[in-house]
C-alpha positions in Angstrom: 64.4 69.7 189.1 61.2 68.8 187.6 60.9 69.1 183.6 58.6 71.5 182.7 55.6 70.1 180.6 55.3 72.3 177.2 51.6 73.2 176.2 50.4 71.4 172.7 49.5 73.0 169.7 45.4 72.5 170.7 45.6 74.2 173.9 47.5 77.4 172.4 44.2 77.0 169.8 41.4 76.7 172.8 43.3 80.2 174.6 43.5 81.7 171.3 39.6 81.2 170.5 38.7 82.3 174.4 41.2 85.2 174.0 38.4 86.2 171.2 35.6 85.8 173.2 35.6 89.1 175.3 36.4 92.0 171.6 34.4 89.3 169.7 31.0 91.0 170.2 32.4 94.7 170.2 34.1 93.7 166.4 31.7 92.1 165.0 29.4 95.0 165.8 31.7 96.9 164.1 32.0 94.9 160.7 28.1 94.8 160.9 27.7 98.0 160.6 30.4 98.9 158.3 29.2 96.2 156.2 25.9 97.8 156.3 27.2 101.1 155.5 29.1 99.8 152.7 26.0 97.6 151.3 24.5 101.2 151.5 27.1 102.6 149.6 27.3 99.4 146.7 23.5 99.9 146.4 23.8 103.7 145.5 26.7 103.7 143.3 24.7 100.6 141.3 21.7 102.6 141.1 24.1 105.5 140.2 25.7 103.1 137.3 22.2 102.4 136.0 21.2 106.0 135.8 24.6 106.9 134.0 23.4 103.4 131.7 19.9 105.2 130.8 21.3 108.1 130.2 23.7 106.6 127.8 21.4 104.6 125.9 19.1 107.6 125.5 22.2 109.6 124.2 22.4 106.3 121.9 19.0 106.7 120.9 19.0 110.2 119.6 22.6 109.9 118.0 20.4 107.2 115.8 18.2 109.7 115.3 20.9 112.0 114.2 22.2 109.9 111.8 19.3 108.8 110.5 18.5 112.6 109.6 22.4 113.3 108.1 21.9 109.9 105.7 18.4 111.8 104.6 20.2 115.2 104.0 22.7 113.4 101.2 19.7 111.9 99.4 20.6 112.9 95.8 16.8 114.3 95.5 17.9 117.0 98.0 20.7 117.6 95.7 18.5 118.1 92.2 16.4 120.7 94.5 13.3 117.9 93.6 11.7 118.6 97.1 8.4 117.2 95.6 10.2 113.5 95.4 12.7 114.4 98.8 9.3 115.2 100.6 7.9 111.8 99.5 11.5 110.2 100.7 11.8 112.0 103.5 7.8 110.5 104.7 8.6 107.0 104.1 11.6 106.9 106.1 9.9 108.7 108.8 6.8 106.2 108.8 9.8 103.4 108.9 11.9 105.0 112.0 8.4 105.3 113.6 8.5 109.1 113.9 6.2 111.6 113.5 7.5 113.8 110.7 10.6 115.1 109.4 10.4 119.1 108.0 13.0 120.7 106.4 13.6 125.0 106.9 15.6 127.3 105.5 18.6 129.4 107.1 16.1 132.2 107.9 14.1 129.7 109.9 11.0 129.4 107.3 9.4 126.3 107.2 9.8 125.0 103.4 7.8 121.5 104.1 6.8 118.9 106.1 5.6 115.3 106.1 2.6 115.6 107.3 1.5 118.1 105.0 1.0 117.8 101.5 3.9 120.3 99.0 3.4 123.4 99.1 0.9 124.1 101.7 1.8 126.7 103.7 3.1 126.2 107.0 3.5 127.7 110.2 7.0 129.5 111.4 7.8 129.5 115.1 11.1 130.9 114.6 8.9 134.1 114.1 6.2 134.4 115.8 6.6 132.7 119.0 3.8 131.7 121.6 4.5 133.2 124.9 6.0 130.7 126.8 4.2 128.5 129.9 6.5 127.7 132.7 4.2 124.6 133.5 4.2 123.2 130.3 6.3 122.4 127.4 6.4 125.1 125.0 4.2 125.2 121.3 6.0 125.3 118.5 9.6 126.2 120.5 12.2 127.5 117.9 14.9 126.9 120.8 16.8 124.0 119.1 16.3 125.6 115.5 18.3 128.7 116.5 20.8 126.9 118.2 21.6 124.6 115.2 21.8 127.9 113.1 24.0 130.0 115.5 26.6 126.7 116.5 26.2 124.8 113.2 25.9 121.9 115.4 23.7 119.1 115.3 20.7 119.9 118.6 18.3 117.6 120.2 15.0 119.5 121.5 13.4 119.6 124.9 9.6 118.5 125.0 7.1 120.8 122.8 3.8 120.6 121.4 4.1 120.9 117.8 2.0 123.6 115.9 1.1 120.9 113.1 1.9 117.8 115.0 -0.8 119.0 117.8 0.6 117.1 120.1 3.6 116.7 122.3 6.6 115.8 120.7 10.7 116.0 120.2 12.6 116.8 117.8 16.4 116.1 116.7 17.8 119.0 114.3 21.0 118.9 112.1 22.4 121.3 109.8 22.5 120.7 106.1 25.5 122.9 104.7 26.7 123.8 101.3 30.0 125.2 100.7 30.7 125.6 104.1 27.3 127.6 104.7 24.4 126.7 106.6 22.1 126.8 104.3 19.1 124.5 105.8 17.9 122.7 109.0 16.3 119.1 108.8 14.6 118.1 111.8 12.4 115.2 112.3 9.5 114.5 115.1 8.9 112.2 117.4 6.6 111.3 120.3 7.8 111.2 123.7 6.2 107.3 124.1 9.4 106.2 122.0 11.0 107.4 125.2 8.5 105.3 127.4 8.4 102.3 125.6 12.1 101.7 125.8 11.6 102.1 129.2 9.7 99.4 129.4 10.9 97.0 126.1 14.5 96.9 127.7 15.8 94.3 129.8 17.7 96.1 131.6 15.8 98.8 132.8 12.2 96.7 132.5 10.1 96.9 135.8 11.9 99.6 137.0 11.2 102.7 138.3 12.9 104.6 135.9 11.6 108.5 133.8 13.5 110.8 131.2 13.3 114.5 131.9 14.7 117.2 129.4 16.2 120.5 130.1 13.4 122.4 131.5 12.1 119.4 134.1 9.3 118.2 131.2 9.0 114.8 131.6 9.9 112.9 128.4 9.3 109.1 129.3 7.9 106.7 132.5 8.3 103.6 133.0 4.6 103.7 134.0 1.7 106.0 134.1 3.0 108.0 130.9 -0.2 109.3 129.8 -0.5 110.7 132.9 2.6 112.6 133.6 4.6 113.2 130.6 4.5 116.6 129.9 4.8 117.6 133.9 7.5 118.7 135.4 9.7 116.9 137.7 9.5 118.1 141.7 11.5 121.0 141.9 13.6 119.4 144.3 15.2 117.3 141.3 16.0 120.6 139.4 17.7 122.0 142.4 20.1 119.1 142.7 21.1 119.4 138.6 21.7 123.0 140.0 25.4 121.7 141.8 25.9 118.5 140.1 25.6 116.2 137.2 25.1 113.1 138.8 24.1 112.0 142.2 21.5 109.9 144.4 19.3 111.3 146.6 15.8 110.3 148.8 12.4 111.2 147.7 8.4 110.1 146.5 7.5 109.5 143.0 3.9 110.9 142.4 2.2 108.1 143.6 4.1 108.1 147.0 6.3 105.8 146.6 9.4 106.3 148.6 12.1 106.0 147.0 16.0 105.9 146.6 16.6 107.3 143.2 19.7 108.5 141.4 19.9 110.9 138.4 22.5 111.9 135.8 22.6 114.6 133.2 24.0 113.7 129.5 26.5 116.4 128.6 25.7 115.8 125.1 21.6 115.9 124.7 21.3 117.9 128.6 18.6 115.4 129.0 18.7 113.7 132.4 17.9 110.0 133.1 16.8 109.1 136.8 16.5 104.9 138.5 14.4 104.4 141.3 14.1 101.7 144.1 11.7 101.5 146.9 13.8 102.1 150.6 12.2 99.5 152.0 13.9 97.1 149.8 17.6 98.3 151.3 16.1 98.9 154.3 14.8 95.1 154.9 18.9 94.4 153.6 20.1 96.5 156.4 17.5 95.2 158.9 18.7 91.0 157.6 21.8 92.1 157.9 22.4 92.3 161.7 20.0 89.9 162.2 22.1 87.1 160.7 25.2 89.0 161.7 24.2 88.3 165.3 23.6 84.6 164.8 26.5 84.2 162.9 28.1 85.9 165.7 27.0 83.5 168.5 27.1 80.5 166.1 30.6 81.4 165.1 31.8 81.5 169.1 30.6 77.4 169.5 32.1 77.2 165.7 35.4 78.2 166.9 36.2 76.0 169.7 35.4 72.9 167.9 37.4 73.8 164.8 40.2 74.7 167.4 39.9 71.2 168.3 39.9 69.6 165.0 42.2 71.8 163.5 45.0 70.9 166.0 44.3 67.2 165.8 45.1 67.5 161.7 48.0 69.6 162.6 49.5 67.3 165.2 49.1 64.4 162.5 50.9 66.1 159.7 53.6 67.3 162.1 53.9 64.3 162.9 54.1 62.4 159.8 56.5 65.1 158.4 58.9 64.4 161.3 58.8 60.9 161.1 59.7 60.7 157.4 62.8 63.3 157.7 64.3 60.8 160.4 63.9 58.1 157.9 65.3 60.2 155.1 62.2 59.4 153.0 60.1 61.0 150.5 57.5 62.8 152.5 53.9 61.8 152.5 52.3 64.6 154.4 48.9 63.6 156.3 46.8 65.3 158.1 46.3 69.2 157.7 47.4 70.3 154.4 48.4 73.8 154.9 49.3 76.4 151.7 52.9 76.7 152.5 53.6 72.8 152.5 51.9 72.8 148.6 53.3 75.6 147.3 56.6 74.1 148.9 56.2 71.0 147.1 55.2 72.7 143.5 58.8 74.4 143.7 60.4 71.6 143.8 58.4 69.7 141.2 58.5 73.3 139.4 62.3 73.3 139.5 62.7 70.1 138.4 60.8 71.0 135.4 62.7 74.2 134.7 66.0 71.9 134.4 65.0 69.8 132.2 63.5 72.5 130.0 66.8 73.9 130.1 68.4 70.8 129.3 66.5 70.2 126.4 66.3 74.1 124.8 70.6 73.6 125.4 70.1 70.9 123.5 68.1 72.0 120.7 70.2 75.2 120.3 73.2 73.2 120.2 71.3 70.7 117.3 70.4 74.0 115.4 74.1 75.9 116.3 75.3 72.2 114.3 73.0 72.3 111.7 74.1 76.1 110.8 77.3 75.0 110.8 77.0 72.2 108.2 74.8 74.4 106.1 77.4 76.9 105.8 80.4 74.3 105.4 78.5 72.5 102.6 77.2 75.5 100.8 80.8 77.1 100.5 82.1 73.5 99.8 79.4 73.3 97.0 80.5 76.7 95.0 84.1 75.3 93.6 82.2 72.1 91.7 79.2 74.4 90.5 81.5 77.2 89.8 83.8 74.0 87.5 80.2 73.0 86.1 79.4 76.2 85.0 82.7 76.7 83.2 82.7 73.2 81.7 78.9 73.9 80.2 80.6 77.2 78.8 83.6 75.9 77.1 80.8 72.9 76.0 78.6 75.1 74.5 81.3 77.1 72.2 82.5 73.5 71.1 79.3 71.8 70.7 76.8 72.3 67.4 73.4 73.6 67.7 71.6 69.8 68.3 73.0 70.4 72.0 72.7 74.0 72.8 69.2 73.2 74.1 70.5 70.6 76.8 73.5 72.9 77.8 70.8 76.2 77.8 69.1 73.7 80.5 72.0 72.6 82.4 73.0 76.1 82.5 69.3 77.2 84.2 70.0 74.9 86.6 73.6 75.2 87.6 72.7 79.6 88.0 69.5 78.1 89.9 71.8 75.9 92.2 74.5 78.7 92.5 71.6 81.2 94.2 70.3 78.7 96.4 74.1 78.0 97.5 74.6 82.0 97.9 71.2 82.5 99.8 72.1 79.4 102.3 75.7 81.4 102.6 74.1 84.5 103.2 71.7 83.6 105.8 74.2 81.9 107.6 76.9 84.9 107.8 74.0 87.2 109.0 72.5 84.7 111.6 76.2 84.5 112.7 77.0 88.3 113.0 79.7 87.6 110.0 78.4 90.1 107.7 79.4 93.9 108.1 77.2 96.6 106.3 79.5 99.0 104.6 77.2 101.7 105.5 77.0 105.2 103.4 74.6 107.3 102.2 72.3 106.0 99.5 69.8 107.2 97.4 66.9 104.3 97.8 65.2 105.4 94.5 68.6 104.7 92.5 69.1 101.7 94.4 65.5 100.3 93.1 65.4 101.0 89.9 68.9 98.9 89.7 66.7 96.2 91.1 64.2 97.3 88.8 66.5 96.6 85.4 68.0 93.6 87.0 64.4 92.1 87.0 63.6 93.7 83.4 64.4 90.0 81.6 62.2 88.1 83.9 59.5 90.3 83.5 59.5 90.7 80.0 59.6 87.1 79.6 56.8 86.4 81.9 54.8 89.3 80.1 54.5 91.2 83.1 53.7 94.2 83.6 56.3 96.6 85.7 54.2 100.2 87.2 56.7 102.5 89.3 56.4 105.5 91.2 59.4 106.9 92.0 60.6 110.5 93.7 62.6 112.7 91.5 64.6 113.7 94.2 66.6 111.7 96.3 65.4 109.8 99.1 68.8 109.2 101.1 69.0 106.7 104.1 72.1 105.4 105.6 72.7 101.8 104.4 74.7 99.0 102.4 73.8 99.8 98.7 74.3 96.2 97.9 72.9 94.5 100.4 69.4 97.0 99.8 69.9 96.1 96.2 69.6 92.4 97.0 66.4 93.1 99.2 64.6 94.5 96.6 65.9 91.9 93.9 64.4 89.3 95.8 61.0 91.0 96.3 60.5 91.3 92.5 61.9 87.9 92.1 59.4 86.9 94.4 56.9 89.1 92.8 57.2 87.6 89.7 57.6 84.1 90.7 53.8 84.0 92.1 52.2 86.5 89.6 50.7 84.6 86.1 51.6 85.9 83.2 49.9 89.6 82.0 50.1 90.2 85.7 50.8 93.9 87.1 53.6 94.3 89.5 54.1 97.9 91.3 57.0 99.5 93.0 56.7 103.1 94.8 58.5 104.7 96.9 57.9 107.7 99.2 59.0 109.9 102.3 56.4 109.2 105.6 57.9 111.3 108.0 61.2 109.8 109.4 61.1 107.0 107.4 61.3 105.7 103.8 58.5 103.7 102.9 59.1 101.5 99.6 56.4 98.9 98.3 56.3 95.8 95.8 52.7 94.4 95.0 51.4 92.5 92.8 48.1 91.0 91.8 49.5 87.1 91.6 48.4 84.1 93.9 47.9 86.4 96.9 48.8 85.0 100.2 46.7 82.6 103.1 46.1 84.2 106.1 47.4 81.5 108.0 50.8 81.9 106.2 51.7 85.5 106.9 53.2 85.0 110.2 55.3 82.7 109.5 56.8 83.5 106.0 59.9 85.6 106.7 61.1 82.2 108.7 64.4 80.9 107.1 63.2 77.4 104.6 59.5 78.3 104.6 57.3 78.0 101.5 53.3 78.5 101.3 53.6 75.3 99.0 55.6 72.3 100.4 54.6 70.0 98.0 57.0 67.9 95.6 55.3 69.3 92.9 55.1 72.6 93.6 55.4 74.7 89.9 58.3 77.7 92.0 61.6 76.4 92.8 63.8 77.9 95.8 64.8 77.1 99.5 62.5 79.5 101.1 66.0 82.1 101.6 65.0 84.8 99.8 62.2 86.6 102.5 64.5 85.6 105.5 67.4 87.1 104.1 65.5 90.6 103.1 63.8 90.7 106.3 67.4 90.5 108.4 69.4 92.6 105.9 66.6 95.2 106.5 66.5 94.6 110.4 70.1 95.2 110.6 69.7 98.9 108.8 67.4 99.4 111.8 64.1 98.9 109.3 61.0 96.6 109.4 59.5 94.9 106.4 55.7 93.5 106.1 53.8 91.7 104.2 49.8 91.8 103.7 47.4 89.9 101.0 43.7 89.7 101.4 43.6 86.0 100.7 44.2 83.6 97.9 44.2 85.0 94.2 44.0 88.4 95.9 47.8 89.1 95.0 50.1 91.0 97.7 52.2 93.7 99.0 55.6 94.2 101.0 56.5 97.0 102.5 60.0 98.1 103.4 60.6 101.1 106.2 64.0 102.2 106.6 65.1 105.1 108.7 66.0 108.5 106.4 69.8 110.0 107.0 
């Protein structure tokens, strides 16, 4: 029987690309037009985003405006009632902002002054004496935002007017001025709907662009062009109709020079001002149009594309295949060649990755097992180091009732130094029984204010003899939380230590204490050396000093900050330090949970 001869990998290729051939045309017809349809789509929702930009950066500009106007209200002129000197303000700051005025009235609506007239001179009240309104143009003198500020006690932009002293068109942003919780005036200040246009045109972003501002009633507020010409009209009524049923949208339609356009518009919620982009259909019309014209020649290209990639594709594949095979019978390393697919790199950067992960592990087993020896030996020598200091001390004490007064000097020193020794031996014991698990808090319920001002008379002598001063602020009543009394009273002992190692002397050093909800929040400042910023993160790290030097003035092993941050970890608390920098002294605050 005659072996059957298998197909290679490049004729499986060839029938895969002519399989193609025949839905080829139908598909791609299909992704054209969906890709046009969704270039439509990306084209809208951009112009959509810009709108929604516009409209933001208009809200922007007001709020400005706004709080330009609440700045002017606390001028302490306004506050002596010297409205002959708050008038005079209140112009130059108008001149500066590039408004037109700024006029202040009263909570009955009276018009008390305004910049463009001199003090005094009487002045016109809309709030009043209303003009009938025009429907197609922007009301005179419109008291609209004025009794809305005074009925909502809210800040109010206005729509387009044309001011009774202004005598021209302009808007105006309105805030309240309130004493003891009344309205008692309204400041307003003018300006001229070109601000509008010219940061139409002055921004980058919406440069060049067909782009106009239209308040409430349809009024046009700015243009990107033409201004003059058609600020103060109203926008077609087609435009108001669609703010009728939404807030934002894109629609079709001609600017009044016939332009056809795609345009989108949004409303701000907060100034009811709406901002509207433009761009000429042709523009995604010629997209649309370019699109299935290279879609077609990519189409036809991509058919004579395919077979010859089939071709080279399975010659690169054949060679790797290939090599592959021939290194595994020859139990060699393998050099692909050839095709270099995803699968064969990722492959080979898991077993390079691997190999990387074991020796990591080697060498953190290592390390924890140098450190896991190191604890040890600290903790063997510091317990072995307690019976000589403990027969030093003794022998300097039996010295010193024997000896005359020509030696208590020298045995006063030795002294210092053998209690300095005997802490550092305690702190290095310490640490190590809590990083081994070895200490047991014999919890009960304490009151944390007794507990500190213990610590508090402990550190009395140093203080004293530093000349430092000690400021407390604790609660009369007890602030209980469930903890080791001791082991809180050594916390707090070696914050004060710490305190006054680092504060000169005629220093302050302060210790509160209150309730803050569920917890108990204590605090230790100073106003010493401060600490570097570049220090804080680290300095609750066992043996870490912010001066490493040999002749660094404090003496210690860096314990005592390590130890208080574990011992108040292990009552389930958290402890933080802050400084704002060198000589800028600093704080530590302890929170531990109340019983």
């Amino acid at each position: 029987m005659a072996q059957r001869i298998k197909a290679t990998i490049g004729s499986y290729l060839v029938a895969l690309v002519m399989l193609a051939v025949i839905p080829l045309m139908l598909i791609a017809g299909v992704l054209i037009w969906r890709q046009s349809l969704l270039q439509r789509q990306a084209f809208e929702r951009s112009l959509l985003q810009t709108a929604q930009a516009l409209s933001l950066a208009v809200d922007r500009q007001l709020y400005a405006d706004r709080v330009m106007l609440e700045s002017v209200a606390q001028s302490t002129l306004f506050e002596r009632g010297d409205l002959n000197a708050f008038h005079e303000f209140c112009a130059r700051v108008i001149r500066e902002r590039g408004g037109v005025f700024i006029s202040l009235f009263d909570a009955e609506g009276r018009q008390i002054f305004n910049t463009l007239r001199p003090p005094g001179e009487p002045l016109p009240t809309p709030f009043e004496h209303p003009p009938p309104p025009d429907p197609e143009r922007p009301p005179v003198g419109d008291p609209t935002a004025l009794q809305e500020v005074l009925r909502t006690g809210r800040a109010v932009n206005s729509d387009l007017l044309f001011g009774l002293i202004a005598g021209r068109l302009i808007f105006t942003m309105n805030v309240p001025v309130s004493r003891d919780g009344t309205i008692r005036y309204v400041l307003n200040a003018a300006f001229e709907p070109g601000v509008m246009t010219r940061f139409l045109q002055e921004s980058p972003q919406f440069k060049g662009v067909p782009a106009w501002i239209y308040d409430r009633r349809g009024f046009i507020v700015g243009r990107w062009q033409d201004a003059d010409k058609y600020v103060g009209r109203r926008v077609p009524a087609q435009q108001l109709e669609q703010l009728a049923t939404k807030e934002a949208g894109v629609a079709t339609g001609e600017t009044a020079e016939g332009i056809a356009l795609y345009y989108s518009f949004a409303r701000s919620p907060v100034t009811g001002w709406t901002a509207s982009m433009g761009a000429e259909r042709k523009q995604l019309d010629r997209a649309v149009r370019t699109g299935w014209i290279v879609g077609g020649a990519l189409m036809l290209g991509g058919l004579l594309l395919g077979l010859a990639l089939a071709l080279s594709i399975a010659a690169r594949l054949r060679r790797a295949i290939v090599g592959l095979a021939a290194a595994a019978s020859r139990s060699e390393p393998p050099h692909p060649s050839g095709l270099r697919t995803r699968e064969i790199e990722l492959l080979e950067r898991a077993v390079v990755e691997a190999a990387q992960a074991r020796e990591a592990r080697a060498r953190r087993e290592q390390a924890e097992a140098a450190s896991e020896t190191k604890d040890r030996y600290i903790a063997t020598l510091s317990h072995e180091l307690r019976n000589p200091l403990a027969a030093l001390s003794n022998a300097v004490y039996l010295l010193g009732m024997e000896s005359g007064s020509d030696a208590r000097p020298t045995l006063e020193m030795m002294q210092r130094q053998i209690d300095q020794l005997t802490r550092m031996v305690n702190d290095l014991l310490d640490v190590s029984r809590v990083t081994h698990g070895k200490v047991t808090l014999q919890l009960a319920a304490v009151d944390l204010a007794q507990v500190i001002a213990q610590a508090i008379e402990t550190a009395e002598p140093a203080l004293q003899k530093s000349r430092l001063r000690l400021t407390r602020a604790l609660p009369a009543d007890p602030v209980t939380v469930q903890g080791d009394a001791a082991r809180l009273l050594q916390v707090f002992s070696n914050l004060l230590d710490n305190a006054a190692k680092f504060t000169p002397p005629g220093g302050e050093i302060g210790v509160t204490l209150e309730r803050e909800g569920t917890e108990a929040l204590a605090t230790v400042s100073d106003n010493g050396l401060g600490i570097e910023a570049s220090f804080l993160p680290t300095m609750f790290e066992a043996f870490t000093q912010a001066d490493t030097s040999l002749e660094r003035t404090t003496s210690g092993l860096g314990l005592g900050l390590a130890l208080a941050r574990q011992i108040v970890e292990a009552h389930g608390g958290r402890i933080v330090a802050t400084s704002a920098g060198r000589g800028q002294g600093s704080r530590f605050t302890v929170r531990l949970p109340l019983a």
